[in-house]
Every structure is written in structure tokens, then in C-alpha cells.
N, C-alpha and C positions, 0 to 999 in steps of 0.2 A: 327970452332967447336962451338955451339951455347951455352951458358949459359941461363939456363931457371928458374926463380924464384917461389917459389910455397910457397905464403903467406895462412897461414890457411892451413898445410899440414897435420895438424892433423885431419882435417876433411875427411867425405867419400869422396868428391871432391878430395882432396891431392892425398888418394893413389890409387886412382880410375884412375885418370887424370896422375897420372904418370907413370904407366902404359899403358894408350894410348902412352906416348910420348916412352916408351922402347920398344912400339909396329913398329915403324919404324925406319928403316933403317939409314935415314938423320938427326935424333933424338940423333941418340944411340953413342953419344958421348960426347965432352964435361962436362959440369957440370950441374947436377939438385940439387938447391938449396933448401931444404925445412925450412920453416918458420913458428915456431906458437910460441906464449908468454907462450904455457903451457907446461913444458916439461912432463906432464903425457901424453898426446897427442902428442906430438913429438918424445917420445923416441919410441915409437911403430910405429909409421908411416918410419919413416928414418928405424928404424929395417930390414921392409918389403921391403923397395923399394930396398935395401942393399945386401937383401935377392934374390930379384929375378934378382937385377944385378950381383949376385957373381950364382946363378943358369945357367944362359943362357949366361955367359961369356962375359958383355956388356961394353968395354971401357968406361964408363959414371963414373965419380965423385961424389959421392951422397956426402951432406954438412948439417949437423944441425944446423939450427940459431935458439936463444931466441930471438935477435936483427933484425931486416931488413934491417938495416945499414950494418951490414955486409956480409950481401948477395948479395946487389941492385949494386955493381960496377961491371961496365960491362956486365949486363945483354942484354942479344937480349929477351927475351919475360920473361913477369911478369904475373902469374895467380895470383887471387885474390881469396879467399871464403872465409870471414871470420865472425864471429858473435861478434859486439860491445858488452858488460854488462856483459853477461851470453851466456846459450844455445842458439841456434837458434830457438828451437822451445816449451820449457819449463823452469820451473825455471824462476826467475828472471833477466831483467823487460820484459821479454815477457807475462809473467802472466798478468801483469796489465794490457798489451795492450790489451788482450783479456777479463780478467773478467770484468775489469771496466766499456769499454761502453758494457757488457751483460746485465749487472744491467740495464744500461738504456738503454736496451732494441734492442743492435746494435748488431747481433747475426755473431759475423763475424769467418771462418770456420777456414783459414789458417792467415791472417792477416801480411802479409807481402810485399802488393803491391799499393794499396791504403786504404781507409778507416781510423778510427782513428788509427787501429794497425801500416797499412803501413805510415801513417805521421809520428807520432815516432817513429818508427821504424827508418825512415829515419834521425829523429832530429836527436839520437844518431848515427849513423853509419856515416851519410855522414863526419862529421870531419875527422871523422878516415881515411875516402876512399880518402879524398882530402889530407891530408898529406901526404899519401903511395903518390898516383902522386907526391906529391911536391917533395919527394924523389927521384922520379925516375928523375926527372926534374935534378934534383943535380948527383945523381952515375949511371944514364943509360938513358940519355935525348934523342936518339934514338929508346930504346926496345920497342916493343909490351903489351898494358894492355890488357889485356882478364881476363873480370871480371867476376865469376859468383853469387857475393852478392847479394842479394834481400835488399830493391825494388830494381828491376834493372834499371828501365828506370828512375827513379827520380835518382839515385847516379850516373849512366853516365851522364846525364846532369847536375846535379852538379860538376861531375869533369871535362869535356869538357866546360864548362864557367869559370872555376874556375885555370886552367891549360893548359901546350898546348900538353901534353901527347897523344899521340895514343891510344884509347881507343876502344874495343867494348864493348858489353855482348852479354851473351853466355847462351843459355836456353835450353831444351831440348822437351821444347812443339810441339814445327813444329815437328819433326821428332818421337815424342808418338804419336800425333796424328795421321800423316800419319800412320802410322803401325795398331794403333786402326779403323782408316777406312777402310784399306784394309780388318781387322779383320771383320767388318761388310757387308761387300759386297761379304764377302769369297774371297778376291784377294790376290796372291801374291804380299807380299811388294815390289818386283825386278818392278812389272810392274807398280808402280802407280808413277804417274807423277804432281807436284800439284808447283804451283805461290799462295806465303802466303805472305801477306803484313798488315801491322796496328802497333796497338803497343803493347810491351811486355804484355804477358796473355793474352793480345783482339786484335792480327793476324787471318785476316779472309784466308780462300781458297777461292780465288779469283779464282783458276781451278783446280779440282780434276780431275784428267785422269786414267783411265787404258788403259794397251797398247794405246796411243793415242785418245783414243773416251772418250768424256764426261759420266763421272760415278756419276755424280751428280743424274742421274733418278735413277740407283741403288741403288745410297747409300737412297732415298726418298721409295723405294720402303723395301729395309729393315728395315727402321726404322718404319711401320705400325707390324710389327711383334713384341709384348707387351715384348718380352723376349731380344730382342737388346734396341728397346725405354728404356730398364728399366736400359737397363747398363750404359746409359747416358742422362738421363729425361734429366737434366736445357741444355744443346748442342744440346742435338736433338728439344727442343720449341724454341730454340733460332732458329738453325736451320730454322725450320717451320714457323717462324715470319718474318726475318729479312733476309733470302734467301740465305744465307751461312754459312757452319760449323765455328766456334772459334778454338784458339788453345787450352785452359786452361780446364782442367779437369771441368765435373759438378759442383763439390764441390768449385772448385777454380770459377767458372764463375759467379756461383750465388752471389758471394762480389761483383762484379764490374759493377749491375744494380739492380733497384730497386724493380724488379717482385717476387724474390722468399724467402727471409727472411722475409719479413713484419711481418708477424705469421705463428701459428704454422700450423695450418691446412695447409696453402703453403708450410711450409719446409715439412709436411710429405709426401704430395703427391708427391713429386718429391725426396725425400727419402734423404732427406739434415739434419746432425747432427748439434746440438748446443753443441758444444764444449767446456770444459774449462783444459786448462794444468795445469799439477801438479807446486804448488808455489815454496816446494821444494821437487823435485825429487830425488831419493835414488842412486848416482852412476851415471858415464856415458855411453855411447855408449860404450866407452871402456871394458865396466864392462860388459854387456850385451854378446848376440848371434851374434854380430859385431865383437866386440873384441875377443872373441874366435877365431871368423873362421881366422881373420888375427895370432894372436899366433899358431894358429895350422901349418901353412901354414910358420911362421918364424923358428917352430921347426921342418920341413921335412915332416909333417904328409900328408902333397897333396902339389904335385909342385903347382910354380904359372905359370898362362897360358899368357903368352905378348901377349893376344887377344885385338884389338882395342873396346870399345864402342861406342855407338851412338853418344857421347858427339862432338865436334865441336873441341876442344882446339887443340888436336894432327892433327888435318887433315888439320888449317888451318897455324899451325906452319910448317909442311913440306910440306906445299906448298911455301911456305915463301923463305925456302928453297931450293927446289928444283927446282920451276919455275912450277911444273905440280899444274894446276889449282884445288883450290877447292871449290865449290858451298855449300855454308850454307844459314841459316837464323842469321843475325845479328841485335843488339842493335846499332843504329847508331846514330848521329843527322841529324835532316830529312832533309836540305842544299835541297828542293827540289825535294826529292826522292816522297813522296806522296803530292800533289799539294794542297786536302783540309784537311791537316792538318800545323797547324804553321812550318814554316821556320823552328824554333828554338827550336822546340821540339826534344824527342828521340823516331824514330821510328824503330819498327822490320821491316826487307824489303830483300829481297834479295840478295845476296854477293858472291863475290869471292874472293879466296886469292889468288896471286901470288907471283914471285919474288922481286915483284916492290910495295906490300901490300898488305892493302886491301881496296874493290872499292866495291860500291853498285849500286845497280842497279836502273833506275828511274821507277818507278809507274805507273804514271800518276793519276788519280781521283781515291780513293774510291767511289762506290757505296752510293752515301749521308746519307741512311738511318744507315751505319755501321761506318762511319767517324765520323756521331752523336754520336754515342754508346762511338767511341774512343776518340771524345773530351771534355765527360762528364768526363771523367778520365786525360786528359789532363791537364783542369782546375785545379784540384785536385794536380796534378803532379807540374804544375808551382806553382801557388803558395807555396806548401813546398818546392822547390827550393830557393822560395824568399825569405823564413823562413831560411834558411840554410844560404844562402848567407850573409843577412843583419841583421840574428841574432835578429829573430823579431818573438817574439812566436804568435803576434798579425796575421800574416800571417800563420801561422800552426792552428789557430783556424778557422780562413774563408776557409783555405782550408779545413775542417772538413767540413763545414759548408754547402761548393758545392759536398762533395761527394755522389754520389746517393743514396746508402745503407743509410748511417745514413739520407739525407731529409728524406727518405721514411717511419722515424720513428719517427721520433723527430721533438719539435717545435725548435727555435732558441734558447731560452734559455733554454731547456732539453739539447742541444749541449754547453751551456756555461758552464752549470752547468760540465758536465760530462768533458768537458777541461778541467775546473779548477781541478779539482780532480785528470784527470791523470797528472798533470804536479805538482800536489802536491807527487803521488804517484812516477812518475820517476826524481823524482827533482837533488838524485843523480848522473843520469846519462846524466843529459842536464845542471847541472849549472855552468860548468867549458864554456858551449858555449854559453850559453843563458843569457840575463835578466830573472830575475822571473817573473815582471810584462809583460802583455799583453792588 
């Protein structure tokens, strides 16, 4: 009977993902642990999942922790989502990550994968995500981590160097994707067939198929028509340049090279917002047209549907189980898998789960002109590793320093200035891990 822990269960992830796992059969047992430090977000989260296991009759244990101590013994699989400071994506220190380098002129959309937002982002978080492993190391030193915190590929690789825990992450771009491309070639999703490899947010399709034949002339042939181009300018030039679709939304792509924030004229033509989140925001999700539809659904007002989602967490857990094979896209470290990119990096690549784990698939070469693209964000990626590891804010500033968005704007010390500032501005939330000085 599997125990499965779900850190950050108050998040849409929690009861999204718990739900996948009540959706099968080989799941539906056992215990689902849920975990968050908020109980305003915990009490409602456990509420629902409670809710739809006393609905559909499902032998499963639901369990509320404030602690993860009390959850982590004996776990077989540990999902992770959680957000270090504040909100994940407003409120404070997310704010700072984005206002401060706007000011100097670093116009970044989402800010959660590299750039200045995703370097700090990562200084704060990665502690947290390496203790959770060190836990698991101590109360369930065999379970599965299936992470899905952003940055993803910097905090797996900080906790696969930093621990010997089993580790993926878990993203849901390969599989948006695919769906938005069938959307544009007019194909049914049952029929497209596609090999996506690189790294997290910059996986290329390396082969897009319908029913077997290359749809790559299709999908070039749609994109001349101004009314698809427009639904995805910065993927479709990237596209057209560089000889394969990405996995990461327009919005999200344009952070991770240097072609389309420069200025304004650039961001409008390809229809990219300059962003700033609320400092502080009125209420949470909970409060919100989120929080409803789960209360509605906890007082009887619409059953809940144990329909699986696209997400990966459940289908790679019973396979686990089961021994019946499941094919995803995983966060992995590369050990090989893609040949020109480092050994020792974290690459997105193909996977399956079985009885016996889970195993990735080899590559072989990137296409050189796309390897480039992924190992200008590599650089980025290691070095705030090193920063994390050896506690050295002097390496979270060089890595500012190579990320392509901000060159693309800044002289060296427009980037000195603007570090100092934000490590003055998040000082509460890195000085229990960092030196001040750099």
C-alpha cells in the first residue's frame, strides 16, 4: 500500500495532483499525506481531497501535517511544490525579483527559471528543497522525489549533488506544447507523435509526427497564416531561425535569449508584456474564484470528477507500481543522456517509469545551433548552483552577469549596481544562508 507525501498541498499542484493519484486504481490506497506550513491553505486543501475520497468510496488515508517530519516516515513517493518567502508568483520577495532589475531595465515576464528573478529565486528556495531531501534521506531514504518547484533544473541539481535521494522534475510544457501544435496544424492530439529533449523551458522537438509522417512542413506551413504566427510570435521566430519548435510559452521563451526584451519596439511587435506584481496583494487564491470552486465542490454543490490530468506525477507513480510502463518528459541529470551538453548538468529528455524506477533515455547530439541556446542558460544554471552550494553570493552575481537577457541590456556594472540592490532588498530571505558580502 503506497504512502505518498504532498509537500506544499495547499497549492493548485496539491489538490490537482491528488486527484491524479485517486484517479488510479494501484494509488487508491494506502495513505496521502498532505503538507503545507499554512494551515489557511491546508485546511481546505485536506478538506477536498477528504471530500472526494469519502465521495467515490476510496480506501486511501488522507493526513494533515504543519510539520514534514511527520509525514516523511515511510513514504514510497514525495511530491514537492512549494514557494520559499511568500506567494509564488506576487507579494513579497517575488516583487523585488521582478521590479528591481525592471528599473534597470531587465524586463523579465515570469521570472522563475533563470535571469536575475530565477537566480534568487533559486538562492532562497534551494535550502529549503535540500533539507526536504535531507529528510527524506533520514524517514524515507528509498521514496521517490517528484518535484515540481521552479527553477526546476537549477534546484534538481542542487539536490542531486547535495544528497543521494531519487529525484526528478515534473513540468507540463512537453505535453502543452504538443497539444498547441496539433492545435495549429488542425491535428488530433491522439495522433501526434514527437522526441523532446534539452533543458527545462529550452526542450527542443527534435521530431514532431502525425500519424507517423513528418509535420514539421505543416506546422511551417501554418505558421505563414498572421492569425496562428500571432498566437505564438517569440516560438514561431525562434522556430524560423533556429529549425525547431521550444517547449516554453512565447512569454516564457523570450527570458531565456537575448532577441526580444531589448526594448520596447521589440517586446510590442511580438506582443510581450512588461510586467510588475502586486507588493502587496489583497488575499490569496484561496480568497479568490479558486477558492470558491474548491468550497463549492467541499459543500456538495458539483461532485468531484477522479479524472486524471496531463500532469506526469500519477502516471509515473503507478507505473512504479504496477510494472505497466510510463513514457514522460523528465528533469533528470544528463549522466550522458544528451552528449553536447555537460555530464553534470540537469537535462529535460525522455523517460520511463517502471517497476524497477525510473530510467531515461539517451539522445545523442543536439543539433549545435540549439545546444548553444541551452548552454547559454546552463552557464547561468551552474554557476547559481555554486552560489547555493558554497554560500557565495559572489557566484550568483557572475551568474547574473552570463545570463543573456540581462547582457543584452546592461553594462557590467548596471548589473553590479542592480545585484547590490537586490540582495539588499531580499537580505531577509537569504541571510540566514548567505554572507552579505560578495
Amino acid at each position: 500500500m503506497p504512502k505518498t507525501v504532498i509537500i506544499g498541498a495547499g497549492s493548485k499542484f496539491g489538490t490537482r495532483l491528488s486527484i491524479d493519484i485517486l484517479s488510479h486504481d494501484a494509488l487508491c490506497e494506502g495513505e496521502l499525506a498532505l503538507v503545507d506550513i499554512n494551515p489557511d491553505h491546508l485546511d481546505p486543501a485536506s478538506e477536498y481531497v477528504q471530500t472526494a475520497v469519502d465521495q467515490h468510496d476510496v480506501p486511501v488515508d488522507v493526513t494533515a501535517h504543519l510539520d514534514r517530519e511527520d509525514a516523511l516516515d515511510g513514504a514510497d513517493y514525495v511530491i514537492v511544490s512549494i514557494s520559499v518567502g511568500g506567494p509564488a508568483y506576487n507579494g513579497e520577495p517575488y516583487y523585488h525579483e521582478v521590479a528591481i532589475p525592471r528599473a534597470y531595465g531587465v524586463d523579465q515576464q515570469v521570472a522563475d527559471t533563470v535571469g536575475p528573478g530565477g537566480v534568487f529565486r533559486t538562492l532562497r528556495t534551494a535550502p529549503e528543497m535540500v533539507d526536504i531531501a535531507k529528510d527524506m534521506e533520514a524517514y524515507c531514504p528509498d521514496a521517490q522525489l517528484l518535484n515540481y518547484t521552479n527553477p526546476m533544473a537549477m534546484l534538481c541539481w542542487t539536490m542531486a549533488t547535495e544528497t543521494d535521494v531519487d529525484i526528478v522534475g515534473l513540468c507540463h510544457s512537453v505535453q502543452g506544447t504538443a497539444k498547441s501544435l496539433a492545435g495549429y496544424i488542425d491535428a488530433n492530439p491522439a495522433a501526434i507523435e514527437h522526441w523532446v529533449a534539452g533543458i527545462n523551458h529550452l526542450a527542443w522537438f527534435l521530431t514532431f509526427r502525425r500519424n507517423g509522417e513528418d509535420a514539421y512542413p505543416d506546422l511551417r506551413e501554418a505558421m505563414t497564416d498572421p492569425a496562428i504566427f500571432e498566437q505564438d510570435p517569440v516560438r514561431f521566430e525562434i522556430f524560423l531561425q533556429f529549425d525547431s519548435f521550444v517547449t516554453e510559452s512565447s512569454r516564457h521563451m523570450s527570458e531565456y535569449v537575448p532577441y526580444f526584451r531589448d526594448d520596447e519596439a521589440t517586446m510590442a511587435e511580438y506582443d510581450l508584456e512588461s510586467r510588475l506584481p502586486e507588493r502587496d496583494p489583497e488575499g490569496t487564491r484561496w480568497d479568490g474564484e479558486y477558492g470558491e470552486r474548491i468550497r463549492a465542490r467541499i459543500r456538495g454543490d458539483e461532485p468531484i470528477d477522479l479524472s486524471s490530468s496531463h500532469e506526469y506525477a500519477a502516471g509515473i507513480m503507478n507505473a512504479m507500481e504496477t510494472g505497466e510502463p510510463f513514457h514522460f518528459n523528465g528533469n533528470v541529470m544528463n549522466d550522458g543522456s544528451i552528449e553536447n551538453l555537460p555530464d553534470d548538468c540537469c537535462v529535460e529528455v525522455p523517460c520511463w517509469a517502471d517497476e524497477t524506477g525510473i530510467h531515461q533515455a539517451t539522445v545523442g547530439r543536439l543539433p549545435s545551433q540549439l545546444a548553444s541556446l541551452c548552454q547559454s542558460n546552463v552557464d547561468v544554471q551552474r554557476l547559481t548552483v555554486e552560489a547555493v552550494r558554497e554560500r557565495n553570493l559572489r557566484a550568483a552575481y557572475h551568474a547574473i552577469l552570463r545570463d543573456p537577457l540581462t547582457g543584452a541590456v546592461q553594462s557590467p556594472r548596471e548589473t553590479e549596481d542592480m545585484f547590490e540592490e537586490m540582495v539588499t532588498a531580499l537580505e531577509p530571505w537569504l541571510a540566514d544562508h548567505y554572507p552579505a558580502a560578495y
